[in-house]
N, C-alpha and C positions, 0 to 999 in steps of 0.2 A: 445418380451414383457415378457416372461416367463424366461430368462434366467436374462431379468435388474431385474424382480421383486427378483431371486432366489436369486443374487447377493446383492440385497440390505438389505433382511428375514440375510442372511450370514454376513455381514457387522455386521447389527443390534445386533447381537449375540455375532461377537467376542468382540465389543466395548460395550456391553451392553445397551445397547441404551433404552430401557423401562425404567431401573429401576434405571440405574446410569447416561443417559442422558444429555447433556448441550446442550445450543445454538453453542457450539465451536466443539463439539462433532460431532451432528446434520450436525453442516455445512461440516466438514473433512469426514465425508461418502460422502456427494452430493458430493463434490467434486473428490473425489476417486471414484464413478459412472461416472460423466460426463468425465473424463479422459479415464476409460477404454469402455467405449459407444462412442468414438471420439468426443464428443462434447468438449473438449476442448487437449490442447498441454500441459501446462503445471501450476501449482500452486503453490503458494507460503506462507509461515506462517512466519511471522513476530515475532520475539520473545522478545516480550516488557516485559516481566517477566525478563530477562536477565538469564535464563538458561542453554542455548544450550552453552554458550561458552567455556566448559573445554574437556578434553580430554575423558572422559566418557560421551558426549553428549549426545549417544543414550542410554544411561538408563534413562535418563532425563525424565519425566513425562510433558506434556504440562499440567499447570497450571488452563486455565482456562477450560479444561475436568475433573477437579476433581470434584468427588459429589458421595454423600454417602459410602467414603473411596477407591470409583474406579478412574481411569483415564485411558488417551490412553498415553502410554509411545512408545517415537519416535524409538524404539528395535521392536514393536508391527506393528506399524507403514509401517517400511521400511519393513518388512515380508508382507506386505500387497502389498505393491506399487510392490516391486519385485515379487508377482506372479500374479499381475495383466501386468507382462512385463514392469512395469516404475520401473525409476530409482531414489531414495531421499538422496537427497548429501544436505551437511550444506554450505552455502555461509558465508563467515564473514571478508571477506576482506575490507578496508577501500576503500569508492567510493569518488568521486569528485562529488559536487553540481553542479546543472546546473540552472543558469539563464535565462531569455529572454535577448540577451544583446539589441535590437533593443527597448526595453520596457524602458530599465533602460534607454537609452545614450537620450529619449526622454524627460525623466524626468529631467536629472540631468546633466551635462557636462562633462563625465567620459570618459576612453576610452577602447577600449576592452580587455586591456595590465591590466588595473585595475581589473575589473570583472573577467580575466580569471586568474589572483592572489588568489581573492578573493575563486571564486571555487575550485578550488586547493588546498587553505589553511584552508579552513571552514570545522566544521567536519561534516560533513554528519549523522555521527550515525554509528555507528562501530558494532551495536550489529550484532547476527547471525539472519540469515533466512533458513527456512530451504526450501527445493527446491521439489516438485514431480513433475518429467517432463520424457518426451521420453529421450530414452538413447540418441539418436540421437542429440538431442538439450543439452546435460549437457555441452559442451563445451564454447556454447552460455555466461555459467556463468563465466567461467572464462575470457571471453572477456569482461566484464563489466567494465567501465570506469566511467560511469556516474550514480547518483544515482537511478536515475525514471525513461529516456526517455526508455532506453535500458529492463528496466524491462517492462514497463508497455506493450513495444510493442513486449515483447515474453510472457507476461500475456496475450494478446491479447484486451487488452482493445483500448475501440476508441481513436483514437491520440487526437480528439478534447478533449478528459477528460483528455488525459497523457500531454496535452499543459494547461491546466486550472493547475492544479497543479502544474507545473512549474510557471506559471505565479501569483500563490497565492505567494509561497515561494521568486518571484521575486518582488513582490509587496511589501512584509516585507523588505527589503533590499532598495528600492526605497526609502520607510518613512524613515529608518534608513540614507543613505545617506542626505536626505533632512536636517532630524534633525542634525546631521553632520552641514551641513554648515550657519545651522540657529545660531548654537549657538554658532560655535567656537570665542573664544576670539581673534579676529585679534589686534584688538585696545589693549589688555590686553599685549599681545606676541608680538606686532608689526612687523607683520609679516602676510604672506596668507597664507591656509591651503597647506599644501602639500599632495601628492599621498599616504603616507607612513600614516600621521594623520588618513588621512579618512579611509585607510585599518582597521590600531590598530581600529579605533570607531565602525569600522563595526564587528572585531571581538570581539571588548568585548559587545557591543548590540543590534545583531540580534538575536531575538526573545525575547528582552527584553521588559517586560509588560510597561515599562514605556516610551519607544519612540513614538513618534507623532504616534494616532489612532489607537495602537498595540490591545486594547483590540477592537475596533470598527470593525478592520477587521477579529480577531478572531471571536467575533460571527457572523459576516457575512461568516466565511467558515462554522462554524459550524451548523450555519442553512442551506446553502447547501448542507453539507454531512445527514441531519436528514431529507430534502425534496427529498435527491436522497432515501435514504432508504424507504421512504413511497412509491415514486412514483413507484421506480426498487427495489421491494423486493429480488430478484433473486441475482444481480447482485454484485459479490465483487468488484468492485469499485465506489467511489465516482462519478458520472458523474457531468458534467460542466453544467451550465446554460440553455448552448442552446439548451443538452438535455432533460433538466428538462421539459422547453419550449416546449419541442414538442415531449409530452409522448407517440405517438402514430410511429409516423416513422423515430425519431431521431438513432443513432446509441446503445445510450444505451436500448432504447423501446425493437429494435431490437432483441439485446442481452437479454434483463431482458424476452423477451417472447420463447425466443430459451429457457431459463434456465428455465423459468416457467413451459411451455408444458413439458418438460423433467421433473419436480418432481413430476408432475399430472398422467405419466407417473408409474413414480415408484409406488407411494405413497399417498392417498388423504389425510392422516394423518401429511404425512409430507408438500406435498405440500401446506394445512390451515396455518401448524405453521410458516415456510418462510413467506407465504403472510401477515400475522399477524404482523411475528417480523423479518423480516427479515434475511440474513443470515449473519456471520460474515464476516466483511469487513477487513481485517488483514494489506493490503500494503497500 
């Protein structure tokens, strides 16, 4: 108890945490505790500023830790991780999508040959991430093929959340297909759609606001990810329904009270402001 609390007084310090403070800041310490206290394997930060990606990376400043002219710059950063014995490498390789194909081939009459096109050719999102994990596990990153499954399940999050997310992003694709063949001009073209039409429609509009119920399922994830943050303050990901459902013994409860007890642990200061506003959800 005395060596998490000295660890976290020393955290607090180097990152300035009193006075220069963020919610992103806040959370990149818990996380750097629960890593070196074994609660967790490994962490991940998402770099949606688009930063990390040139060859000076590590003098990069994470973006949303600025405040009152300070920040935590990932040079500051990997000094940390490396004496807490982990290791922080940038991931920024291009991944392949992953579908539900059993979700899709029920909706629509596709075949696996199409979808597994489709994944392949879709961009996934190219930005960097940046990685805090056991040495042991860095290799794990460069085996990465697929966008989510692979990640989420060396994030250690519950497969039923890292399946809900697949199955969001597979849902947009589904509407997109449908739209697809509601509208193609057979009669126009005289002619039926072929494998090659539907690919081009799907890659000029998935994720486009304007396909059949795109904004209706957006705020349906979006209210999701805002019921999982109320309900699992603790916890960096979005959990799925049927944890939300069942706040108490579901897999995320689980986790969101392993992470809770641990910053009640540290901190009662910090522990109020998680339960309040949660802590960053980055993947």
């Amino acid at each position: 108890m005395a060596y998490l609390t000295s660890d976290f007084e020393t955290l607090a310090k180097t990152f300035d945490l009193e006075t220069s403070g963020t919610k992103a800041s806040a959370t990149m310490i818990f996380q750097l505790l629960l890593l070196k206290h074994g609660r967790r394997n490994a962490f991940a930060w998402y770099d949606h500023e688009n930063c990390f990606g040139g060859d000076d990376w590590l003098n990069c400043e994470i973006q949303s830790t600025i405040h009152n002219g300070n920040s935590i710059r990932l040079e500051e950063l990997k000094e940390v991780a490396e004496s807490f014995g982990f290791s922080l490498i940038r991931e920024r390789k291009r991944l392949k999508m992953e579908f539900n194909h059993e979700m899709i081939k029920k909706e629509v009459s596709v075949d696996d040959t199409i979808i597994q096109n489709l994944e392949d050719e879709m961009d996934s999102g190219g930005t960097a991430t940046i990685w805090i994990l056991k040495k042991e596990l860095v290799p794990n990153i460069a085996a990465f093929t697929g966008a989510n499954i692979p990640r989420g399940v060396l994030l250690e999050y519950p497969y039923c959340c890292i399946s809900n997310f697949v199955n969001q992003k597979t849902q947009l694709l589904v509407d997109c297909m449908k739209e697809f063949y509601l509208s193609f001009p057979t009669n126009t073209l005289n002619r039926d759609p072929t494998d090659q039409d539907l690919k081009a429609y799907c890659f000029e509009n998935y994720h486009n606001e304007n396909v059949l119920d795109y904004e209706m399922r957006k705020k349906a994830f979006e209210k999701l990810a805002e019921d999982s943050r109320k309900i699992f303050p603790f916890i960096s990901h979005h959990a799925c329904k049927n944890c939300i459902d069942d706040p108490q013994s579901s897999p995320s409860a689980k986790l969101n009270k392993t992470y809770a007890d641990f910053a009640g642990q540290i901190n009662d200061n910090l522990f109020n402001f998680f339960n309040e506003n949660g802590i960053m959800t980055n993947l």
